[in-house]
N, CA, C and O atoms as CSV, one atom per row, in Angstrom:
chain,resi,resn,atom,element,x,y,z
A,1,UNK,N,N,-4.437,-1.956,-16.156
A,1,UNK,CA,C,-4.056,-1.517,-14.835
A,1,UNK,C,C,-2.768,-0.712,-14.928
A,1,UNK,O,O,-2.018,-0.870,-15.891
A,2,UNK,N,N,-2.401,0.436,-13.619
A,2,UNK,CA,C,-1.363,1.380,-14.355
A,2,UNK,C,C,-0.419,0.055,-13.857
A,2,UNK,O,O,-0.944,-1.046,-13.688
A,3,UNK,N,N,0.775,0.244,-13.681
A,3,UNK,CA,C,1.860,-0.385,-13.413
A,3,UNK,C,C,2.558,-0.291,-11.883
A,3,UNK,O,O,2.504,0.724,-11.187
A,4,UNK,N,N,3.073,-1.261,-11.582
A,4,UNK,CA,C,3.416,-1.133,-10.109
A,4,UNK,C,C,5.059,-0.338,-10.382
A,4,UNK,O,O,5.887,-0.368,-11.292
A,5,UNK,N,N,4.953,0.327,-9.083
A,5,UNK,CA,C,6.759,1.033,-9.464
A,5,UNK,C,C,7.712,-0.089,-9.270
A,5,UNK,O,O,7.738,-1.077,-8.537
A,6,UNK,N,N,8.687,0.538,-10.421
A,6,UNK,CA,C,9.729,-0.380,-10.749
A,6,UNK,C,C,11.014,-0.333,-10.405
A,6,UNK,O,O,11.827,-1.256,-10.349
A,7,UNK,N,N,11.219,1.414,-10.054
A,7,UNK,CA,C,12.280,2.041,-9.417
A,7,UNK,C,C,12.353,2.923,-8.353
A,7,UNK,O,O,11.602,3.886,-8.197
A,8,UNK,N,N,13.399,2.541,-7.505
A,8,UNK,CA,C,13.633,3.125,-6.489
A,8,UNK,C,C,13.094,4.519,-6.232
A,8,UNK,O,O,12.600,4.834,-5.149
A,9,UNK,N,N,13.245,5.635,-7.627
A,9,UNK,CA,C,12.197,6.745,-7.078
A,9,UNK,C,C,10.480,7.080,-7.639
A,9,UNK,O,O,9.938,8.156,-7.893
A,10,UNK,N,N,9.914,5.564,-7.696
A,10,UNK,CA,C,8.644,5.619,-8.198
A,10,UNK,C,C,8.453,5.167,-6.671
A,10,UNK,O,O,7.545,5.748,-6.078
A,11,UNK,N,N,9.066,4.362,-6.068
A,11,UNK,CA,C,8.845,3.907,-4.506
A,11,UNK,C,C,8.891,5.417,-3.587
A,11,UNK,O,O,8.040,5.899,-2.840
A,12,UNK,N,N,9.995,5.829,-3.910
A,12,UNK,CA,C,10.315,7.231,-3.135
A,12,UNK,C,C,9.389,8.177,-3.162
A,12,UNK,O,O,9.156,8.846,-2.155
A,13,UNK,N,N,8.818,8.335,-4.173
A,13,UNK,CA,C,7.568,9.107,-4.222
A,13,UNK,C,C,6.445,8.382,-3.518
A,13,UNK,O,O,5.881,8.981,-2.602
A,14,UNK,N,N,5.990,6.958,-3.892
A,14,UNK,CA,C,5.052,7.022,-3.190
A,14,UNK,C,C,5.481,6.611,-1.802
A,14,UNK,O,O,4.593,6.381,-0.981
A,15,UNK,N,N,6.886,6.481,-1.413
A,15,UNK,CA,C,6.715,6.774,0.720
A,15,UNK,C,C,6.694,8.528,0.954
A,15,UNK,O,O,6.451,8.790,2.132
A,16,UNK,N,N,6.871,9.615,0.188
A,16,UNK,CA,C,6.421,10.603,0.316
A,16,UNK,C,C,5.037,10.511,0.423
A,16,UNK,O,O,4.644,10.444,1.588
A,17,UNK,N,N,4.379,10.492,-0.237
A,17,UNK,CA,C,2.733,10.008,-0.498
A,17,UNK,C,C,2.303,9.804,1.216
A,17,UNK,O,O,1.895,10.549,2.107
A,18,UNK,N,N,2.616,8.501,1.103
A,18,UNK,CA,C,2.382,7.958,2.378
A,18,UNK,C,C,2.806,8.304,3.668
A,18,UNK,O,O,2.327,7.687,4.619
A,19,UNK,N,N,3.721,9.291,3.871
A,19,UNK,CA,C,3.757,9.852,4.916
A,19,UNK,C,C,2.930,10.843,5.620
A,19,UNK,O,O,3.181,11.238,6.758
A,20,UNK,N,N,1.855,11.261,4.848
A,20,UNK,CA,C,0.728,12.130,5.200
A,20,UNK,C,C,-0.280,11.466,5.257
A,20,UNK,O,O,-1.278,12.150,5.480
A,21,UNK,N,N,-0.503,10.111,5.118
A,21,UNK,CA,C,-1.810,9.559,5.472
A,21,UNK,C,C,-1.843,8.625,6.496
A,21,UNK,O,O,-0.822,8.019,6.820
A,22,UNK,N,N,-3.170,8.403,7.168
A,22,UNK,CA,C,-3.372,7.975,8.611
A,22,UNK,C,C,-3.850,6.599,8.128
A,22,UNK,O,O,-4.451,6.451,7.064
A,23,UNK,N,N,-3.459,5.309,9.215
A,23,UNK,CA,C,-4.011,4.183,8.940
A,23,UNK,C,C,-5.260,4.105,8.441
A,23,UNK,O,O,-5.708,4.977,7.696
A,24,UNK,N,N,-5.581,3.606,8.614
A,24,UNK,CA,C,-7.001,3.368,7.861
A,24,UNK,C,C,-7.808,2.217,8.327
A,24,UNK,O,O,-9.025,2.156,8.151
A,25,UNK,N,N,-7.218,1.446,8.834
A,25,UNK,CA,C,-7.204,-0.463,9.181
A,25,UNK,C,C,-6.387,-0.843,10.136
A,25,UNK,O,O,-5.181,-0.965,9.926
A,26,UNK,N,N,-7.018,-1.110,11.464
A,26,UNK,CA,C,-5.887,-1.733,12.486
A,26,UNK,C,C,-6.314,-3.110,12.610
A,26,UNK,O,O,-7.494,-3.385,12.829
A,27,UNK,N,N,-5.186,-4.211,12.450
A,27,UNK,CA,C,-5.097,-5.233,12.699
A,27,UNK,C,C,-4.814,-5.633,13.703
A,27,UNK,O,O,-3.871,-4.974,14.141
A,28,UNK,N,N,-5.138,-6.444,14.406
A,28,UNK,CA,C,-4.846,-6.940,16.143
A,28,UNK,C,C,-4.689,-8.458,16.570
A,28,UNK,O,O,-3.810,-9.163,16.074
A,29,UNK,N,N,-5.457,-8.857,17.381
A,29,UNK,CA,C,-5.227,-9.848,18.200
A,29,UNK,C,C,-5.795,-11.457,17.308
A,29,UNK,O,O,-5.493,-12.640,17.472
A,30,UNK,N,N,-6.817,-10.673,16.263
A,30,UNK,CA,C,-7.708,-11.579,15.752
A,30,UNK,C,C,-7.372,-11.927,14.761
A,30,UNK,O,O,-8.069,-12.847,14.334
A,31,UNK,N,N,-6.442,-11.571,14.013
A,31,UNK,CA,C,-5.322,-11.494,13.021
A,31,UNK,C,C,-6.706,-10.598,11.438
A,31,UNK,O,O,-7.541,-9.694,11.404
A,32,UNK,N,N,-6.070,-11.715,10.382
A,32,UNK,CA,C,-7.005,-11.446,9.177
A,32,UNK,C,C,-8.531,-12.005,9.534
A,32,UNK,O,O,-8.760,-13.215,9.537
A,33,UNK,N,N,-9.478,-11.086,9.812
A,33,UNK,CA,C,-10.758,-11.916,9.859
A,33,UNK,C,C,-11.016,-11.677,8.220
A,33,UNK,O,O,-10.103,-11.333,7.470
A,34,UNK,N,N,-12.485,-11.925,7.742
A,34,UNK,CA,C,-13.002,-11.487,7.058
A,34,UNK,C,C,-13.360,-10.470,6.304
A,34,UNK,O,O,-13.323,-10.006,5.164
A,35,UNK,N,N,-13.915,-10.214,7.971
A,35,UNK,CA,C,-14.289,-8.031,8.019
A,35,UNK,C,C,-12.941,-7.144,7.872
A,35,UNK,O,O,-12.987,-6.024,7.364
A,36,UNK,N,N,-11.790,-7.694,8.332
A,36,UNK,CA,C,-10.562,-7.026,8.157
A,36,UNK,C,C,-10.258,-7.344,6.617
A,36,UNK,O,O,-10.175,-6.330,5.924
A,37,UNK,N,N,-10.116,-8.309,6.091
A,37,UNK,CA,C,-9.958,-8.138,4.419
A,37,UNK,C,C,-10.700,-7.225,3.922
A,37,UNK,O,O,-10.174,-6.209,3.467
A,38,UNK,N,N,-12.302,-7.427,3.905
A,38,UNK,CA,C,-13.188,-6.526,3.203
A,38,UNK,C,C,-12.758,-5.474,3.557
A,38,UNK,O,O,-12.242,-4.852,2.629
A,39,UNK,N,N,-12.729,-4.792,4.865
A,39,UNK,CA,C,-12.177,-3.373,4.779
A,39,UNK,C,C,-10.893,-3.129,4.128
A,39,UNK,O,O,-10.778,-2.071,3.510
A,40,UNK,N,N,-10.098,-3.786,4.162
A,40,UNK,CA,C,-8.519,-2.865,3.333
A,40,UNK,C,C,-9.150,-3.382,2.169
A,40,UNK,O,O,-9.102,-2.513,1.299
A,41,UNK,N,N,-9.715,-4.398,1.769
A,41,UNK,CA,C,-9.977,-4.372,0.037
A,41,UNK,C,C,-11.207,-3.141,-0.262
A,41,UNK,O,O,-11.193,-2.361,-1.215
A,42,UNK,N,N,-11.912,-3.188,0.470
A,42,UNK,CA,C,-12.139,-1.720,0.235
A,42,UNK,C,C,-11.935,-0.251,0.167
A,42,UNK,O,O,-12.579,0.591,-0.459
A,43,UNK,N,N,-10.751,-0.104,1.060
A,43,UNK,CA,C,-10.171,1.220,0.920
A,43,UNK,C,C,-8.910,1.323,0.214
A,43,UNK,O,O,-8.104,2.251,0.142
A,44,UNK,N,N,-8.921,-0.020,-0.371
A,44,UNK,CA,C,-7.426,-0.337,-1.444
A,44,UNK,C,C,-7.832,0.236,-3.131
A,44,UNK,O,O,-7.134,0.775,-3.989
A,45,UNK,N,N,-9.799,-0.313,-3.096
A,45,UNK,CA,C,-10.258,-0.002,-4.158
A,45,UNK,C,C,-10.464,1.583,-4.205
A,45,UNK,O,O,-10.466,2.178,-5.282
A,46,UNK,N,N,-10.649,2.275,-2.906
A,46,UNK,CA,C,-11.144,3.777,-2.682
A,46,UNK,C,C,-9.744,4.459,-3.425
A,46,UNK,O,O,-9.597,4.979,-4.531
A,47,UNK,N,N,-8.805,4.211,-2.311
A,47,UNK,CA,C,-7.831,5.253,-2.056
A,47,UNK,C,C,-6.296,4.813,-2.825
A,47,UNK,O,O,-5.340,5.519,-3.144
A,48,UNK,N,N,-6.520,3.432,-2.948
A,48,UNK,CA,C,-5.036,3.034,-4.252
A,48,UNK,C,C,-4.002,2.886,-2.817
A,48,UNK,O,O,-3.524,1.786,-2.540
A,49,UNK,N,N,-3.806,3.743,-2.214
A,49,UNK,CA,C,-2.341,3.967,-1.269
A,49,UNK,C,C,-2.798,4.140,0.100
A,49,UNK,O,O,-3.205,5.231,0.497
A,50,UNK,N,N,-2.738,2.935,0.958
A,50,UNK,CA,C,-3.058,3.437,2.333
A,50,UNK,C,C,-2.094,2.992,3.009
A,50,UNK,O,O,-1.048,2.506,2.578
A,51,UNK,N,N,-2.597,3.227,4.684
A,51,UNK,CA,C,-1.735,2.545,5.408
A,51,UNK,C,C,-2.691,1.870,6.391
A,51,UNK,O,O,-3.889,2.046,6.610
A,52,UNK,N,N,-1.569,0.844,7.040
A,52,UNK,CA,C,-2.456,-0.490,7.692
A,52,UNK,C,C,-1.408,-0.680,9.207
A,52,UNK,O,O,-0.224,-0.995,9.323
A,53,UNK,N,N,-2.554,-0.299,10.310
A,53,UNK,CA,C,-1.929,-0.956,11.528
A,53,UNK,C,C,-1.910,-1.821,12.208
A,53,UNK,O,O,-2.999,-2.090,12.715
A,54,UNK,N,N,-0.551,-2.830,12.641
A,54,UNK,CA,C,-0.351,-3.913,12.778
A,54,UNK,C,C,-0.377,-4.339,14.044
A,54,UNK,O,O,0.654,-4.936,14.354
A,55,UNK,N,N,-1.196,-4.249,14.904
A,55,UNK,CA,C,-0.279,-4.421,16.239
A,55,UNK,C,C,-0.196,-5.460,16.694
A,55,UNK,O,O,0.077,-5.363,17.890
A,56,UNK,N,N,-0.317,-6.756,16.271
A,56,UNK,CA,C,-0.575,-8.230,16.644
A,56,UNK,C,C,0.932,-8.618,16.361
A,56,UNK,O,O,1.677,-8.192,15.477
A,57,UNK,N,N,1.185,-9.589,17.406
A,57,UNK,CA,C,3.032,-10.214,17.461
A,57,UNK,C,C,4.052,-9.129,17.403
A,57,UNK,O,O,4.033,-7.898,17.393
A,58,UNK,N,N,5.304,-10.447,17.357
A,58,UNK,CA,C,6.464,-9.604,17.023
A,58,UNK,C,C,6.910,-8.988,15.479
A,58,UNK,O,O,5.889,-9.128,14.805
A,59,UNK,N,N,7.634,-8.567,14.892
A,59,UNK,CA,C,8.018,-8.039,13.795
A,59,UNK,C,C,7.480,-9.181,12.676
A,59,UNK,O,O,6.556,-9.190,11.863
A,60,UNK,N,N,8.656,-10.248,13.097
A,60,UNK,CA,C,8.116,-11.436,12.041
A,60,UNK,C,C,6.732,-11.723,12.026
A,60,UNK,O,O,6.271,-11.941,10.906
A,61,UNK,N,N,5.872,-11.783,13.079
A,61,UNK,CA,C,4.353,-11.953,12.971
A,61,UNK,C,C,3.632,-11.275,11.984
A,61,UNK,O,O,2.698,-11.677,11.290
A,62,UNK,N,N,4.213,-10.153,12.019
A,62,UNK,CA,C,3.248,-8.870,11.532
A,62,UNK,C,C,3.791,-8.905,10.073
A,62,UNK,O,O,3.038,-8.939,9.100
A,63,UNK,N,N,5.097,-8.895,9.988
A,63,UNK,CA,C,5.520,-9.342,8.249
A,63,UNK,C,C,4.747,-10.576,7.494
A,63,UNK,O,O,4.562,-10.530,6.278
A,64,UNK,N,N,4.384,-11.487,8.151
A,64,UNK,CA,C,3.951,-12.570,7.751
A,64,UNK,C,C,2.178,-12.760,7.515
A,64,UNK,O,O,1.611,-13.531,6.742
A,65,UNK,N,N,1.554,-11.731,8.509
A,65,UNK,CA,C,0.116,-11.308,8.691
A,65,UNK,C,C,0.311,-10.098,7.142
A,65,UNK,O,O,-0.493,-10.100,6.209
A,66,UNK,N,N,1.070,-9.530,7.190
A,66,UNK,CA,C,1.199,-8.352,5.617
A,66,UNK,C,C,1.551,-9.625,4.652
A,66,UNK,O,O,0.671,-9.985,3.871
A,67,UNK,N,N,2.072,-9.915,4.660
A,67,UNK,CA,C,2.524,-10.687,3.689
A,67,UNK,C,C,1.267,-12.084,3.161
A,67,UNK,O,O,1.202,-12.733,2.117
A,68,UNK,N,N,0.620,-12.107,4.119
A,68,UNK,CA,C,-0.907,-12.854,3.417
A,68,UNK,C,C,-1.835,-11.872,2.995
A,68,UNK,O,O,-2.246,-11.931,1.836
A,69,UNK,N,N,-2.253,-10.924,3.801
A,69,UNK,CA,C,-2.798,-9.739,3.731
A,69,UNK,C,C,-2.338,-9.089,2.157
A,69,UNK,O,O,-3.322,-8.702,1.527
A,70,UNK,N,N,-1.306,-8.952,1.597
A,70,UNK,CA,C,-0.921,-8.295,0.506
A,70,UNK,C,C,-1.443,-9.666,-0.740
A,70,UNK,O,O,-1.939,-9.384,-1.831
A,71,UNK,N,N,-1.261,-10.715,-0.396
A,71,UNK,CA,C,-1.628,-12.186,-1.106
A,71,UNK,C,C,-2.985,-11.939,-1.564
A,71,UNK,O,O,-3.248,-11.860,-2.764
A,72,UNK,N,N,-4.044,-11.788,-0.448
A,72,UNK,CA,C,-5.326,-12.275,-0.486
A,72,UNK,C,C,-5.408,-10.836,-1.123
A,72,UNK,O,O,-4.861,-10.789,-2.226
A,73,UNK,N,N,-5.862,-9.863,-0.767
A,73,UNK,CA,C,-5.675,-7.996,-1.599
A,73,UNK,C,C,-5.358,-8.245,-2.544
A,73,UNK,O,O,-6.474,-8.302,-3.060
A,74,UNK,N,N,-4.542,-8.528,-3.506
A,74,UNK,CA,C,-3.472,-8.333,-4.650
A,74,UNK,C,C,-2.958,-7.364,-4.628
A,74,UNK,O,O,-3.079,-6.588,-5.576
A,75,UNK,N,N,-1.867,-6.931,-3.061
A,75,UNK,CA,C,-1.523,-5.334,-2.741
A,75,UNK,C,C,-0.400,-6.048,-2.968
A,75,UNK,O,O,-0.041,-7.226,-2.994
A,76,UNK,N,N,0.189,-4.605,-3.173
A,76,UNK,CA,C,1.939,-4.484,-2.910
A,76,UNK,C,C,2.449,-3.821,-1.484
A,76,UNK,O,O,1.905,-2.731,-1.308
A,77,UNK,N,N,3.146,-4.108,-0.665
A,77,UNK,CA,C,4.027,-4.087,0.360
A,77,UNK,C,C,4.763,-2.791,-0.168
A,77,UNK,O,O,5.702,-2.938,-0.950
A,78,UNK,N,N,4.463,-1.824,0.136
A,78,UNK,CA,C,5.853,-0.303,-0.273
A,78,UNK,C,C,6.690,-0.453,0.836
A,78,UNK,O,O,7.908,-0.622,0.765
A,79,UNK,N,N,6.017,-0.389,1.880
A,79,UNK,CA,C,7.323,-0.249,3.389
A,79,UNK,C,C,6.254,-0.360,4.783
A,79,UNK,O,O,5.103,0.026,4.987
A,80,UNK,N,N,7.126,-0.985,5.484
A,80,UNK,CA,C,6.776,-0.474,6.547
A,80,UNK,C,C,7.460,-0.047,7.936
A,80,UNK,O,O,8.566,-0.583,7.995
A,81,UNK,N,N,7.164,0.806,9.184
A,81,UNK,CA,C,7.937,0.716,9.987
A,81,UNK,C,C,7.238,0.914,11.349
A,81,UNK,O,O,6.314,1.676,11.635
A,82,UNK,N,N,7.973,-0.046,12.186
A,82,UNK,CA,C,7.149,-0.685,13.453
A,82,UNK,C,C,5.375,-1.297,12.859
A,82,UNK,O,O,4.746,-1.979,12.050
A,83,UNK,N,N,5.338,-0.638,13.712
A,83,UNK,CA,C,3.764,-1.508,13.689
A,83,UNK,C,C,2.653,-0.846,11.894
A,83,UNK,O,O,1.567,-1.286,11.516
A,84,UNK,N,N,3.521,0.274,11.220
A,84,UNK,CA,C,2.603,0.642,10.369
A,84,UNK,C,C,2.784,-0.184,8.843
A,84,UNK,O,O,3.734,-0.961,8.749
A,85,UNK,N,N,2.251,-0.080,8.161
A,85,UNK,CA,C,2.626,-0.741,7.073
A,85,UNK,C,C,1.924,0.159,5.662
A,85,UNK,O,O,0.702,0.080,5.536
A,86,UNK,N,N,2.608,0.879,4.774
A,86,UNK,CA,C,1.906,1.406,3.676
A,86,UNK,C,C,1.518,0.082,2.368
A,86,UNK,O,O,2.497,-0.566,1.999
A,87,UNK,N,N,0.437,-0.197,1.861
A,87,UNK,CA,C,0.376,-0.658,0.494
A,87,UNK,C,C,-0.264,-0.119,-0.397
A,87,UNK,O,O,-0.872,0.941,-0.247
A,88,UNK,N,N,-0.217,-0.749,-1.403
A,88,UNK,CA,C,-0.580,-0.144,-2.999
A,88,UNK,C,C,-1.101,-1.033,-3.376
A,88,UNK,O,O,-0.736,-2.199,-3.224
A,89,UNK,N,N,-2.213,-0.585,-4.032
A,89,UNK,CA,C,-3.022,-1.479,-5.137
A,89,UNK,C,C,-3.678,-0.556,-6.227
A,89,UNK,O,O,-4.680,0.111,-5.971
A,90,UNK,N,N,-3.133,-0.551,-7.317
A,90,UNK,CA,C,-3.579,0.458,-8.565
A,90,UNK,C,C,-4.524,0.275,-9.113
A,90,UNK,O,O,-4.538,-0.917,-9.420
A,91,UNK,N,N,-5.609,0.889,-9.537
A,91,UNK,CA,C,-7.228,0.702,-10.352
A,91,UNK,C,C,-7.198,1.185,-10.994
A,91,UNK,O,O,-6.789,2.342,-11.091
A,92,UNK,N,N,-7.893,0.083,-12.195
A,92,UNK,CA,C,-7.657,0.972,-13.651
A,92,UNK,C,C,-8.583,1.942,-13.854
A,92,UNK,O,O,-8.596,2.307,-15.029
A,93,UNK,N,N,-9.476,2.576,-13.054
A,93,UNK,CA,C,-10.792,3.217,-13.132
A,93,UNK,C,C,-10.532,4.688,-11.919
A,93,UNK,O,O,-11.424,5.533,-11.856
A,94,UNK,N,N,-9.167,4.846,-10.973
A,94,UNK,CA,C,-9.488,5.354,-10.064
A,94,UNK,C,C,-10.288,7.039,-9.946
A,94,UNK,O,O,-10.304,7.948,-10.777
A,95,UNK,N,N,-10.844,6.964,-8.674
A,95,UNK,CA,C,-11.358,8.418,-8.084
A,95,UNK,C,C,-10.899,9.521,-8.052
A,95,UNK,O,O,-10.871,9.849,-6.866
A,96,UNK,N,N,-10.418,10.500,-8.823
A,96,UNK,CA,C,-9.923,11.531,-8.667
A,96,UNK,C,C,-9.994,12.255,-7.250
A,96,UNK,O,O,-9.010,12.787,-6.736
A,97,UNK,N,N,-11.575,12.211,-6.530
A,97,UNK,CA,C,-11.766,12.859,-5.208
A,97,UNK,C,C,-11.319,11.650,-3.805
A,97,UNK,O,O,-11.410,11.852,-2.594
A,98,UNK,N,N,-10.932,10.655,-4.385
A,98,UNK,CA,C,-11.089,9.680,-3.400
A,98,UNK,C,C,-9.367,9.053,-3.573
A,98,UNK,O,O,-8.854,8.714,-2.507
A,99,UNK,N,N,-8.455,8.891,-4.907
A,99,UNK,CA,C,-7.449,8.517,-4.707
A,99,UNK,C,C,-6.478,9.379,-3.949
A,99,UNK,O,O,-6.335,10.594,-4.080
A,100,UNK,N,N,-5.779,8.506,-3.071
A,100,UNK,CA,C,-4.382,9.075,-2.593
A,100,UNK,C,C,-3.394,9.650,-3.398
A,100,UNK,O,O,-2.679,10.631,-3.189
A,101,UNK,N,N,-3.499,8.515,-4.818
A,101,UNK,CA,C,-2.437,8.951,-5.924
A,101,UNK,C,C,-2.842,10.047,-6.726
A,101,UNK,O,O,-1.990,10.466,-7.511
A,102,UNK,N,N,-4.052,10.661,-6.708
A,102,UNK,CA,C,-4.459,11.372,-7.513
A,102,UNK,C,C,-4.393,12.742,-7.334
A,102,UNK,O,O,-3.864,13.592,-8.052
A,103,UNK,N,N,-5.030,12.861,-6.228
A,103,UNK,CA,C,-5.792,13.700,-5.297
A,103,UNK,C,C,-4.617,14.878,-4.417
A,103,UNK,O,O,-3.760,14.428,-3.656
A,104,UNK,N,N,-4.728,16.007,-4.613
A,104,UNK,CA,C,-3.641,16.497,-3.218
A,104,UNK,C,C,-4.138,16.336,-1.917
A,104,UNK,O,O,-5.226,16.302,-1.342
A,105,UNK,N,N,-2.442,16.211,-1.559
A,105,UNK,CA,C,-2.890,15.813,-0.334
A,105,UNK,C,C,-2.384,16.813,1.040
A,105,UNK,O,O,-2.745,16.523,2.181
């Protein structure tokens, strides 16, 4: 698997990254169902770098809903702000036409 970033501008690059891409996954009232895992674990396996919208609770809610959410995924947390949240999950196999990291964007 490649490696998760280790420094401040391997992060910096990928919140550049992530500033051009659209959620992908809105989370709400129902918190983590099922169907909400399978989908971000599926577009975690597609795209390596997405983003995920939170709109259920207050701040701490939604840190704590990412913060299982990144658990159960095996994602990494890059950033988030207000209700959006970018993560990462690296494949050792990825899509050239389909990764975020790969792919221009």
């Amino acid at each position: 698997m490649h490696s998760d970033p280790k420094n401040k501008e391997q992060i910096r690059q990928l919140r550049a990254r992530g500033q051009r891409l659209k959620p992908v996954v809105t989370i709400a009232g129902r918190g983590l169902s099922d169907g909400v895992i399978a989908e971000v674990d599926r577009a975690l396996t597609d795209h390596e770098l997405i983003k995920v919208r939170v709109t259920a609770g207050d701040r701490d809610e939604r840190r704590a809903l990412l913060d299982s959410l990144c658990a159960r995924c095996d994602a990494r947390l890059i950033q988030t702000i207000g209700a959006i949240a970018l993560l990462l999950r690296r494949s050792d196999r990825p899509d050239p036409k389909l990764s975020n990291l790969l792919r221009a964007l």
